[in-house]
C-alpha positions, 0 to 999 in steps of 0.5 A: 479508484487508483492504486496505492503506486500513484497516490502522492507522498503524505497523501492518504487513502484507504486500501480497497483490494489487492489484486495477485496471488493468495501468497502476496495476498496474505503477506499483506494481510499480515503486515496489517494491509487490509481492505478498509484499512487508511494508509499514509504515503511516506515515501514514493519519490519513483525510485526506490523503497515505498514506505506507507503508514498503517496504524502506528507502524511503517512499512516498505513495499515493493513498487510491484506490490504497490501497483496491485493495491487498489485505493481510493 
């Protein structure tokens, strides 16, 4: 497994489990980022907004945000 922050842009991956607080936890859960759910990378160019594609929708996380989520 790896995390969300090192998958490549246009790769996909599916969302294992998200380590942090229960508060960043449920954030995620209601922005749809669930284990088991595919996600696409748009846009994780190192610097900057990261964008991943989830069921039709687009969404921006912080890098911290995505160095807790573990993919596969």
């Amino acid at each position: 497994m790896m995390t969300l922050s090192m998958v490549h842009e246009g790769a996909r991956a599916v969302l294992r489990s998200i380590g942090g607080g229960q508060q960043m936890r449920g954030r995620l859960a209601a922005l749809g980022l669930l284990p088991g759910t595919e996600l696409e990378v748009v846009q994780n160019s190192g610097g900057g907004p990261f964008v991943v594609a989830v069921r039709g929708s687009r969404i921006v996380i912080g890098r911290g945000m995505a160095a807790r989520i573990e993919v596969e």
